[in-house]
Every structure is written in structure tokens, then in C-alpha cells.
C-alpha positions as CSV (number, residue, x, y, z in Angstrom):
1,X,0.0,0.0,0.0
2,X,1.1,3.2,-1.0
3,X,1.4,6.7,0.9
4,X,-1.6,7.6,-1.1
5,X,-3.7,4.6,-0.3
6,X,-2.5,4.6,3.4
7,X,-3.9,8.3,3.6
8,X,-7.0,7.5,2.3
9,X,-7.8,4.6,4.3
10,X,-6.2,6.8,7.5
11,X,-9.1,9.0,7.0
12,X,-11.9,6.8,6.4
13,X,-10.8,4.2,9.5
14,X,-10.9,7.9,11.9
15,X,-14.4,8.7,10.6
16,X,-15.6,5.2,11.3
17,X,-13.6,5.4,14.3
18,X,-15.4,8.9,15.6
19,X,-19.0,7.6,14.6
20,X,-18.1,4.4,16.5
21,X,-17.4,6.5,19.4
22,X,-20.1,8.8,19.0
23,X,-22.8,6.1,19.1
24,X,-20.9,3.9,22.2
25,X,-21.7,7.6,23.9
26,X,-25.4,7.4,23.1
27,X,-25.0,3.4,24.1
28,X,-23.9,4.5,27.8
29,X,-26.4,7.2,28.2
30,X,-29.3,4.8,27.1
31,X,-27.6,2.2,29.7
32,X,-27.4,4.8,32.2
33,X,-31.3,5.8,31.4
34,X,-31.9,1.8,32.0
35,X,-30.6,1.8,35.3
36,X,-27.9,-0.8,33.7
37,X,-30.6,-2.9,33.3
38,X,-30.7,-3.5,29.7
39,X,-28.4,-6.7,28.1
40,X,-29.4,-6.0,25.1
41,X,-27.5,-2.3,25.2
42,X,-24.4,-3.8,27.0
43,X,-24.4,-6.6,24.2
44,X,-24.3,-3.8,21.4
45,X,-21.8,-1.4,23.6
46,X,-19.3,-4.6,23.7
47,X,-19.8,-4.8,19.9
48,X,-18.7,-1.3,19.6
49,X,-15.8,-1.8,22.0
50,X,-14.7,-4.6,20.3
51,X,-15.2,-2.7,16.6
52,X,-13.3,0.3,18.0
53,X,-10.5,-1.6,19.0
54,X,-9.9,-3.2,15.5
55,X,-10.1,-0.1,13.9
56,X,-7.4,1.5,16.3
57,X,-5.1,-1.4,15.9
58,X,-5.8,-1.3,12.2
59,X,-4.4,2.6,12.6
60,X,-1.5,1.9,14.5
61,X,-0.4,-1.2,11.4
62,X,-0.8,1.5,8.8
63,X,2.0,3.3,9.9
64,X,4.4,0.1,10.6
65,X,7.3,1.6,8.3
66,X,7.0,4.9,9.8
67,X,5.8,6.5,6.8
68,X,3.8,9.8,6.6
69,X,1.6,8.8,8.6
């Protein structure tokens, strides 16, 4: 992958990152409104833990070769 291309998916995998975070915010408040009573919410918060961290560690192996980026 190429400067270019590793720039381009840089970008996209921080946008999916910040909507990812931006709905695990509404996940906490709905769990919070729930009284932490709702599995099904702390089922889909785990998901979006789980998704954020592939996308971070898919970040940090863009930049193996300590390009650009």
C-alpha cells in the first residue's frame, strides 16, 4: 500500500472510528437511562468496543514503516 492509499484509508478508518465513538456515547447514556438494566444495550456497547479496537489497531499497522503517517 502506497502513501496515497494509506492516507486515504487513514481517513476513512478515523471517521468510522469517531462515529463508533459517537454512538458507544449514546449506548452509555441509554444504559445509564436503563438503570444498567438492559443486556441488550451492553451486548451492542461490547460490539462497539470490540469494533473500535480493530479499527485503532488497524491505525497503529498503517503506519508500521514509519511513513507519513
Amino acid at each position: 500500500m502506497d502513501d496515497d492509499e494509506k492516507g486515504k484509508r487513514f481517513l476513512e478508518l478515523i471517521d468510522e472510528q469517531n462515529n463508533i465513538q459517537w454512538s458507544t456515547i449514546a449506548k452509555i447514556s441509554a444504559l445509564i437511562n436503563s438503570n444498567w438494566n438492559s443486556t441488550d444495550i451492553q451486548n451492542e456497547l461490547e460490539a462497539l468496543v470490540e469494533k473500535h479496537s480493530k479499527i485503532t489497531k488497524e491505525l497503529n499497522s498503517l503506519d508500521k514503516n514509519n511513513s507519513i503517517l
